[in-house]
MARGUKOL-545865 format. One line per 4 residues: number of its first residue (from 1); their letters; for each residue y, x, z of C-alpha. Coordinates in steps of 0.25 Angstrom, whole numbers. Example, Ala and Ser with C-alpha at 12.3 -4.5 7.8 and 13.67 -1.06 7.14 Angstrom:
2
1	AS	-18,49,31; -4,55,29
This chain:
379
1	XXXX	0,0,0; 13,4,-2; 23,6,11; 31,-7,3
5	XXXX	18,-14,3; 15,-11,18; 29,-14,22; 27,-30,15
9	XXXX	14,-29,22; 20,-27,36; 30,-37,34; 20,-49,30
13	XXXX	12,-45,42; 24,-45,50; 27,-59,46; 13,-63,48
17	XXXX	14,-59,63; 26,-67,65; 21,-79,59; 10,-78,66
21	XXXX	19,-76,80; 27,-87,78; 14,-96,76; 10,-91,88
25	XXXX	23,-94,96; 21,-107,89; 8,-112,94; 9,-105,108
29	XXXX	23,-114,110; 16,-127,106; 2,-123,114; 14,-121,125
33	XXXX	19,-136,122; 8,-143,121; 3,-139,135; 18,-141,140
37	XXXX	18,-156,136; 4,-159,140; 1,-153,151; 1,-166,159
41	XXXX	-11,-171,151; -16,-157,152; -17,-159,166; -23,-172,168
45	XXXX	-34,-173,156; -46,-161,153; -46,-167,139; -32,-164,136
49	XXXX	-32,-149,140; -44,-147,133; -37,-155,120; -24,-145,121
53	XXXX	-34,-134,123; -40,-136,109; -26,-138,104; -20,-126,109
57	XXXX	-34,-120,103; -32,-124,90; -15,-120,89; -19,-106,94
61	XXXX	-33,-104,84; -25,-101,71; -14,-92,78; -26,-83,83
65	XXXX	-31,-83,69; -18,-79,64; -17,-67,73; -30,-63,70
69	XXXX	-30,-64,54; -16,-57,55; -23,-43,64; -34,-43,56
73	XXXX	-24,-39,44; -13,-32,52; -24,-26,64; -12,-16,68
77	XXXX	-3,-26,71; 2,-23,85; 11,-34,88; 0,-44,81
81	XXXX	-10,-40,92; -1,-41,102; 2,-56,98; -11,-59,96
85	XXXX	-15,-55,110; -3,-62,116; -10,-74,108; -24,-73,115
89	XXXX	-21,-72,128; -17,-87,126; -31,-89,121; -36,-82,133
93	XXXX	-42,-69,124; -37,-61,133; -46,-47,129; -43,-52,116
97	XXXX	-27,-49,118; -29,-36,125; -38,-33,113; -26,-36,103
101	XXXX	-15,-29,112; -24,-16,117; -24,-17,100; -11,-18,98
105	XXXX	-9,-5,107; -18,2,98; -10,-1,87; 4,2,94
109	XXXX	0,9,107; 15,6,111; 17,-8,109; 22,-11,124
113	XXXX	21,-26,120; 7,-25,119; 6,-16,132; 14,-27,139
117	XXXX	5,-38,135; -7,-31,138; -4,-26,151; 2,-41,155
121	XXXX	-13,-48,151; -20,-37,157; -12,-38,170; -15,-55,168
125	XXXX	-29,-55,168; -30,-42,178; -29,-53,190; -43,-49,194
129	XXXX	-46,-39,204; -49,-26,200; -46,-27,183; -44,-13,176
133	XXXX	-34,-20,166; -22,-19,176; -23,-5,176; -20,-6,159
137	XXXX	-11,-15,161; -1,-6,170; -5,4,159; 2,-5,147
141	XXXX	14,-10,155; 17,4,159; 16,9,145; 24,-4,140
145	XXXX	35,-3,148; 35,13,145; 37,9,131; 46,-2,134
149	XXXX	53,-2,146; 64,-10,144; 56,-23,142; 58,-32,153
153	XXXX	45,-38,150; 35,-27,154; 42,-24,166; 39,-36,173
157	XXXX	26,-36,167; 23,-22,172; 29,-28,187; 20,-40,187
161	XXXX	8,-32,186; 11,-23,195; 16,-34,204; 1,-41,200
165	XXXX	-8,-30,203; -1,-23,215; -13,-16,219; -18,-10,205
169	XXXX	-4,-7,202; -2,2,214; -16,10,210; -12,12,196
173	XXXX	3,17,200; -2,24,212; 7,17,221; 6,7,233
177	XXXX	5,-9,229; 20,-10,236; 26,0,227; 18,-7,214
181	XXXX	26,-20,220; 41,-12,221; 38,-6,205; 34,-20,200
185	XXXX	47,-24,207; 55,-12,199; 49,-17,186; 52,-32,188
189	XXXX	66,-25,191; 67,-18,177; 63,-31,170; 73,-38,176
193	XXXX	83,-28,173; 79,-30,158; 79,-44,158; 87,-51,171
197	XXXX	86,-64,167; 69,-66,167; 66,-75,179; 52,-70,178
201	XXXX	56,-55,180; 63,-58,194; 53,-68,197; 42,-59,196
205	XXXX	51,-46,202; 54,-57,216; 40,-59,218; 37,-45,219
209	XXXX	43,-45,232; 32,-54,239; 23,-41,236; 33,-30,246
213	XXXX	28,-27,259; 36,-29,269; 41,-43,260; 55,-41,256
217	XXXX	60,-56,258; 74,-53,255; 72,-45,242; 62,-55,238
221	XXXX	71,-68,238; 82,-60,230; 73,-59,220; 69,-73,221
225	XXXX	84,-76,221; 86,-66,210; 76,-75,202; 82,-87,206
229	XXXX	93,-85,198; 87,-82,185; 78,-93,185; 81,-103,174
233	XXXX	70,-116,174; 66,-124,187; 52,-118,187; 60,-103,189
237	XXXX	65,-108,200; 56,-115,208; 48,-103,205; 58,-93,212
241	XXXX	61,-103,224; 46,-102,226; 45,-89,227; 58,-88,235
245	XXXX	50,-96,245; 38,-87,242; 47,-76,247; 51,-82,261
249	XXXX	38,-86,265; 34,-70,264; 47,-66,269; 43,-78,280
253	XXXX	57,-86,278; 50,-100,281; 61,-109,281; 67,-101,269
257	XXXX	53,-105,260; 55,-120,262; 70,-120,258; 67,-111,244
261	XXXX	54,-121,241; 63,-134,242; 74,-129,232; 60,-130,222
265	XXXX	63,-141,210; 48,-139,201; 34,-145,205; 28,-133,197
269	XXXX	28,-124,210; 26,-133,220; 13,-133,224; 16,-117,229
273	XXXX	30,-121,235; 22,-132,243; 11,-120,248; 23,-111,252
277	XXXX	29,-124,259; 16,-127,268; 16,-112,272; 28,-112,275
281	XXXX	28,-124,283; 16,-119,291; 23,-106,294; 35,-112,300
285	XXXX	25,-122,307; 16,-113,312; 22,-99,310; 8,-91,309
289	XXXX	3,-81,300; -9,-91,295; 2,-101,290; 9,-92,281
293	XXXX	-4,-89,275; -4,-101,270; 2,-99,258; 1,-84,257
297	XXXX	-14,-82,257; -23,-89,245; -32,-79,241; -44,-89,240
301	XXXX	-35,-98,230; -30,-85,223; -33,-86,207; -34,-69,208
305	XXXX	-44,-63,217; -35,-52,222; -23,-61,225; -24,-63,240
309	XXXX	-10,-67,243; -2,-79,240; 9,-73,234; 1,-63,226
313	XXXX	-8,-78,220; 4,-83,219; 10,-73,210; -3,-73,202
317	XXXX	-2,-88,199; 10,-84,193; 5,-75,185; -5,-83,179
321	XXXX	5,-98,180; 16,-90,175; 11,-79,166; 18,-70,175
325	XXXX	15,-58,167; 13,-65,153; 25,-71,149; 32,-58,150
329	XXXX	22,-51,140; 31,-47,130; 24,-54,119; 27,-66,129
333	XXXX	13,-71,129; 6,-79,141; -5,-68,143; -13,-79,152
337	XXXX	-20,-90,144; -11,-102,145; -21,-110,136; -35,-107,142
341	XXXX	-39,-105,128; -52,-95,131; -54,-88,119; -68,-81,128
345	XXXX	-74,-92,131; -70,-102,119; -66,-110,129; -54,-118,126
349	XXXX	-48,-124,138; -34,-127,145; -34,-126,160; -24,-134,168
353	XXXX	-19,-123,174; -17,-115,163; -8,-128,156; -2,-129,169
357	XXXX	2,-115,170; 6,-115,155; 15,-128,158; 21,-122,172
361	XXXX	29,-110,161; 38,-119,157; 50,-116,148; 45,-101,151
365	XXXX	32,-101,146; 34,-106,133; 47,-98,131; 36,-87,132
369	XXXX	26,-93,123; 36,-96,112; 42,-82,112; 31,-74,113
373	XXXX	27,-61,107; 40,-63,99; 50,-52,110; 43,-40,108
377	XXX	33,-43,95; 43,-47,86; 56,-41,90
């Protein structure tokens, strides 16, 4: 071929792959939709989540196939496979994303976009005790941000599993799980030094107070407050009033945690708020240490084994609700399945918490959905 000839061919393969984006951004904002405005019946009827199931099945099928037919021509198109695994983790394939991104660094070995998103779904499905991946995954966020290290997003990435994995943090850096906790604080300051404005990013940098021994209550509620006034939808809100609350029952301001729960508007976080009540109510009743236990000690109902403390659960539900780590991937891409869509099993099913969490995103979450892939891939 001559280089004119390469230079067309380039140039059709790059309109392909942007076709086949916005198809993607297409279906992943109407599959977002459809659960948004169904989700009512969703909840009620088996029938019906199995019936958006098979829906949601059959918008995705020919998207897969069009990333499949477009590598098989172009199989060193890096930002391809790093679409493309963004893609199956929504199908649940989530070797099969590692695969196309470990791929994708073959072919461009500095691609932090690809570094990013794989250290952030390692670090999602590390929540089991004892998994090797975390140790790659400090690896590829420490390699992205040396590559990029003015991109907000990998900064609070790299925080958040620090924050995450305290204990295998501090044996891979060689330092004690308190100063993991102060570093992960450092990078949640950097990203928020490069991008103020992110509720996310001082959220996430105020909750890493509740992990400081001694508990520093009077740092921890400026953050909060900090948050507070950034916060831009309800849901924001009653989120950091919760937590506020959170931080004065750990800094044992009773009275304090009953005045920030009442200033809470939504229903979404009510069933926690009305924990940390009871708990409170008991400790003022009966000021003993069994009380307070109440709402800080869960570890029979923890969904990770390692996660003994409330807070620490707590946090982890966050993770998994509100795709903590995920919907900061550069390529913008909910790295935990939303659809329950289990490519390994051929299973194809929608759990209600799933929906639920997909639902509780809001405004957020499809923002996410609908801009994906595009900040990094295609600028």
């Amino acid at each position: 071929f001559s280089v004119v000839s390469l230079r067309l061919v380039a140039a059709d393969a790059e309109k392909e792959f942007a076709q086949i984006l916005q198809a993607d951004n297409a279906a992943i904002t109407q599959i977002t939709f459809w659960i948004h405005n169904n989700l009512d019946r969703i909840k009620e009827n088996e029938t019906e989540r199995g019936a958006l199931a098979l829906r949601i099945r059959d918008r995705l099928a020919p998207i897969r196939q069009k990333y499949i037919d477009f590598l098989k021509r172009h199989p060193q198109h890096a930002r391809a496979r790093i679409a493309y695994g963004s893609f199956l983790t929504h199908i649940d394939h989530r070797q099969g994303a590692i695969d196309q991104w470990k791929q994708a660094l073959k072919t461009d070995p500095e691609n932090a976009a690809a570094l990013n998103n794989l250290a952030i779904h390692l670090g999602t499905i590390a929540c089991k005790p004892n998994n090797p991946g975390i140790q790659e995954a400090f690896r590829a966020l420490d390699k992205a941000i040396q590559l990029n290290p003015k991109e907000p997003l990998y900064r609070h990435n790299f925080a958040t599993l620090l924050c995450s994995f305290q204990q295998p943090a501090a044996r891979y850096y060689k330092i004690k799980p308190q100063q993991i906790i102060q570093k992960a604080i450092g990078e949640y300051d950097a990203a928020i030094k490069l991008s103020p404005n992110k509720f996310e990013y001082a959220a996430d940098r105020a909750e890493a107070f509740l992990d400081l021994t001694p508990f520093p209550h009077a740092e921890a509620i400026r953050a909060w407050q900090a948050t507070l006034a950034i916060a831009e939808t309800p849901d924001e809100r009653d989120w950091a009033y919760l937590q506020t609350a959170i931080a004065h029952f750990k800094g044992e301001q009773w009275k304090h945690v009953t005045s920030t729960l009442k200033r809470m508007t939504g229903e979404h976080h009510q069933p926690l708020a009305s924990q940390l009540r009871r708990a409170t109510e008991a400790k003022l009743d009966k000021p003993s240490i069994k009380a307070s236990q109440q709402f800080f000690v869960h570890s029979a109902k923890a969904p990770v084994a390692q996660h003994t403390n409330y807070i620490t659960w707590l946090r982890c539900c966050r993770h998994m609700g509100r795709n903590r780590f995920s919907i900061r991937q550069v390529s913008g891409f909910c790295s935990v399945c939303l659809y329950g869509l289990n490519e390994r099993t051929g299973i194809q099913a929608i759990t209600l918490g799933q929906l639920i969490q997909a639902s509780h995103l809001g405004h957020h979450h499809r923002i996410c959905l609908g801009q994906r892939l595009h900040q990094i891939i295609l600028k």
